[in-house]
mmCIF file of the C-alpha atoms, coordinates in Angstrom:
data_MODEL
# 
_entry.id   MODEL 
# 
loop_
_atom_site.group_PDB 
_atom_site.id 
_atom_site.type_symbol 
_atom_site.label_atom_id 
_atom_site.label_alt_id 
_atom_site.label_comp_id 
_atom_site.label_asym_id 
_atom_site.label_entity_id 
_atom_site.label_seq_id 
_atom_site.pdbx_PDB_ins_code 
_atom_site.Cartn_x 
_atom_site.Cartn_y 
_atom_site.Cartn_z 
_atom_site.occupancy 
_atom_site.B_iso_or_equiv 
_atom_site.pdbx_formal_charge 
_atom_site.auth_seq_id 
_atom_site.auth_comp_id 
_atom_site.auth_asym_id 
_atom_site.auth_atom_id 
_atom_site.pdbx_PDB_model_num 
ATOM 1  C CA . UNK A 1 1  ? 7.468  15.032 -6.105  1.00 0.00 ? 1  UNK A CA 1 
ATOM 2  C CA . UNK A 1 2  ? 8.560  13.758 -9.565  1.00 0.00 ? 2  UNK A CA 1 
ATOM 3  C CA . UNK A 1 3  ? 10.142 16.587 -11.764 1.00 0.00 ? 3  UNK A CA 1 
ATOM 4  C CA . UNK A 1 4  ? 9.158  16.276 -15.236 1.00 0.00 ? 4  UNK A CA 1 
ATOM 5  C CA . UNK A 1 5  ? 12.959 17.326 -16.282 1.00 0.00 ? 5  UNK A CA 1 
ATOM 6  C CA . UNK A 1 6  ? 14.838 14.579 -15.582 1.00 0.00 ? 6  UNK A CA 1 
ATOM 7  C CA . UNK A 1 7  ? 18.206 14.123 -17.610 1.00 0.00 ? 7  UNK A CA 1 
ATOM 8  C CA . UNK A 1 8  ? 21.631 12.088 -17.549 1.00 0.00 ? 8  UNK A CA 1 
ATOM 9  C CA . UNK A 1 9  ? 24.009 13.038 -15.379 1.00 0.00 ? 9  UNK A CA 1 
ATOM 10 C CA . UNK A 1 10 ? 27.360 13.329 -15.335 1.00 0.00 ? 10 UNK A CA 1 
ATOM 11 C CA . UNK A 1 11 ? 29.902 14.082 -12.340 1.00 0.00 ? 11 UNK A CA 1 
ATOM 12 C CA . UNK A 1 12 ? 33.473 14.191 -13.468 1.00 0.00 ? 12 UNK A CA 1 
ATOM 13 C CA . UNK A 1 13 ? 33.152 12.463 -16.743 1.00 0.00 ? 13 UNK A CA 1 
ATOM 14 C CA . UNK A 1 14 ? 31.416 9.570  -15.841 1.00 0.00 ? 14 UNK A CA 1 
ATOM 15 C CA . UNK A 1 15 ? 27.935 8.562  -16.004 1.00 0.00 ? 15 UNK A CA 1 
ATOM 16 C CA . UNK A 1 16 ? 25.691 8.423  -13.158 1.00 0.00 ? 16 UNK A CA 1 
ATOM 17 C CA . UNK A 1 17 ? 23.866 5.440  -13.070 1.00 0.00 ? 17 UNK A CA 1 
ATOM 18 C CA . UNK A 1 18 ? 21.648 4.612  -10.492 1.00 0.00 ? 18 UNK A CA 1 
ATOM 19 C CA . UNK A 1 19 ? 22.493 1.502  -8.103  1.00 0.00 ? 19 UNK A CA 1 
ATOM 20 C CA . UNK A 1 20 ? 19.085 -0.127 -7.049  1.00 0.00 ? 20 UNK A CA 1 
ATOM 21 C CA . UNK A 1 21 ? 17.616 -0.305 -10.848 1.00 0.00 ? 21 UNK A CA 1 
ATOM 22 C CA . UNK A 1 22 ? 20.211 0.898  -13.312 1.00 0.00 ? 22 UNK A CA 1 
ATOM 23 C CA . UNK A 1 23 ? 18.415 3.832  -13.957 1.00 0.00 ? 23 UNK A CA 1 
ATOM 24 C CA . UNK A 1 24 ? 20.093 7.078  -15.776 1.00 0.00 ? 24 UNK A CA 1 
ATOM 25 C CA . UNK A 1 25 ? 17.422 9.516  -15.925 1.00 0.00 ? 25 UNK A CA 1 
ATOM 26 C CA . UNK A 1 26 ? 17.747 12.107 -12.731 1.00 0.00 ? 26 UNK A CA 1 
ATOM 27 C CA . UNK A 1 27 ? 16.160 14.822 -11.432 1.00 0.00 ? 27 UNK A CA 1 
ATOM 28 C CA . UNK A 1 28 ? 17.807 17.454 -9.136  1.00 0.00 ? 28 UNK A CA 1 
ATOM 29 C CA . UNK A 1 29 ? 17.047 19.441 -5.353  1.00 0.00 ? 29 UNK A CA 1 
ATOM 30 C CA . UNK A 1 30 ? 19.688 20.736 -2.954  1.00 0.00 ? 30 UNK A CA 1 
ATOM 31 C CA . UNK A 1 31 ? 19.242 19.924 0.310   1.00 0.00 ? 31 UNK A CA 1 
ATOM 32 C CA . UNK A 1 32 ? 20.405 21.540 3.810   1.00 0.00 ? 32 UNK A CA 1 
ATOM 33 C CA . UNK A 1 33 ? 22.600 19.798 5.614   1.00 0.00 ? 33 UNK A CA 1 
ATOM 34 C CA . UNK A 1 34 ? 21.455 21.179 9.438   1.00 0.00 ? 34 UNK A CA 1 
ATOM 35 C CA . UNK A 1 35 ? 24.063 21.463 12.178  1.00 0.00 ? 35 UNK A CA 1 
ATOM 36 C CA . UNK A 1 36 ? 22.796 21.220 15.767  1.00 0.00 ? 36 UNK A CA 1 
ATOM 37 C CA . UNK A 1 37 ? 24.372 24.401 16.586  1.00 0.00 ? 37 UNK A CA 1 
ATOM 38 C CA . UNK A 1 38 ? 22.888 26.522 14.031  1.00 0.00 ? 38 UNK A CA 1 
ATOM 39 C CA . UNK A 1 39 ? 20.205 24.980 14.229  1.00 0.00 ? 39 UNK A CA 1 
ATOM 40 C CA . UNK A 1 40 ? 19.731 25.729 17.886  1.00 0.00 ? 40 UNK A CA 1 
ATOM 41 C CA . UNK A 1 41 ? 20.312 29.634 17.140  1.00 0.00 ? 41 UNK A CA 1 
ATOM 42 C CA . UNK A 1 42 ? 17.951 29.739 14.630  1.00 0.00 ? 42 UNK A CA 1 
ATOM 43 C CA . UNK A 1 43 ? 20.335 30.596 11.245  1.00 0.00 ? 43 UNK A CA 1 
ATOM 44 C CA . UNK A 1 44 ? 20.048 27.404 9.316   1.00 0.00 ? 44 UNK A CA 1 
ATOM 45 C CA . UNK A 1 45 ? 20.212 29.585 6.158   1.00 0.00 ? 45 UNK A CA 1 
ATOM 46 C CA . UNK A 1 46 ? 24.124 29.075 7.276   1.00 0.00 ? 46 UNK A CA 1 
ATOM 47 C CA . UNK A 1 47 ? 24.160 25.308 6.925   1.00 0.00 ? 47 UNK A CA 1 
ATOM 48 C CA . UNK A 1 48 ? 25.986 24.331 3.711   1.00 0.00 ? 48 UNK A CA 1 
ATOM 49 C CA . UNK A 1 49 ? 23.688 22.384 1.370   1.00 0.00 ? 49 UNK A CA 1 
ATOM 50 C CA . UNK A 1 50 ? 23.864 19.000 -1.042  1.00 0.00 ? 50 UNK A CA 1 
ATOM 51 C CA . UNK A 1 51 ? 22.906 18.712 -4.644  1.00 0.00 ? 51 UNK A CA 1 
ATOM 52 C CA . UNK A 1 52 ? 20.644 15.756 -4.887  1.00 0.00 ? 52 UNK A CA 1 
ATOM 53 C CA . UNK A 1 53 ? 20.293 13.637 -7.515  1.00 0.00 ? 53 UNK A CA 1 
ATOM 54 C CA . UNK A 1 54 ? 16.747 11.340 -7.558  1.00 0.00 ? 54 UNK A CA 1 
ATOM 55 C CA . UNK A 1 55 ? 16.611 8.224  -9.881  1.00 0.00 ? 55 UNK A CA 1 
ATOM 56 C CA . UNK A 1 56 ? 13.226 9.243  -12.071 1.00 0.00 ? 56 UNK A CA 1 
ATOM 57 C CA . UNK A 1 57 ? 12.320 5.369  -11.705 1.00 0.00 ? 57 UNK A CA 1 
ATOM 58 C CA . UNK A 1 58 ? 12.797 4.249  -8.672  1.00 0.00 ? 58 UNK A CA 1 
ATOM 59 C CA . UNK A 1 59 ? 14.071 7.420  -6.454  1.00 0.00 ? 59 UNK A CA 1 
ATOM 60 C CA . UNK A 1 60 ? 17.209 6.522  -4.949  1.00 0.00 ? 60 UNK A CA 1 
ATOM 61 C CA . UNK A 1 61 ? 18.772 9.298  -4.358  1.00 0.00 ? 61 UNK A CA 1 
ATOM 62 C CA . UNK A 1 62 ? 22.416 10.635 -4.477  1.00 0.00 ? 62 UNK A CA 1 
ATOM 63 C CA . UNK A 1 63 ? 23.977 13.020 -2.147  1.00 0.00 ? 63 UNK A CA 1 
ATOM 64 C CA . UNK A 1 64 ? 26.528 15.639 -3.422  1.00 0.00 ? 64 UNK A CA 1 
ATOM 65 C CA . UNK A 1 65 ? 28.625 18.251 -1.020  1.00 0.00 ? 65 UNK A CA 1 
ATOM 66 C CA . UNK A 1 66 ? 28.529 21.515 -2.792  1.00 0.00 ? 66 UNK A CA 1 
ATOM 67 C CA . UNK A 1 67 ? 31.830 23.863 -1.386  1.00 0.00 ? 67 UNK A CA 1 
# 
């Protein structure tokens, strides 16, 4: 599920790089980070969710808490 925009990324001034092949082009999805609880009443629209970051080359993938 390769997005044809990948890009550089940065997170607080620095570079992201990717650690399995050096890597530096990225493409983004967010990601729901599921609670049993909520999950068990049925809302997991109220889970918070991640920003993900995928390596274009070799898909490692970086988690991100958004708040």
């Amino acid at each position: 599920m390769k997005n044809k925009e990948a890009h550089e990324v940065q997170i607080k001034g620095n570079r992201l790089t990717c650690p399995v092949c050096d890597g530096t082009q990225f493409w983004t999805r967010r990601t729901l980070l599921n609670t049993p609880g909520v999950t068990f009443f049925g809302f997991d629209w109220l889970n918070k969710t991640a920003k993900n970051y995928v390596c274009d080359n070799c898909n490692y993938i970086y988690w991100f808490y958004e708040e």
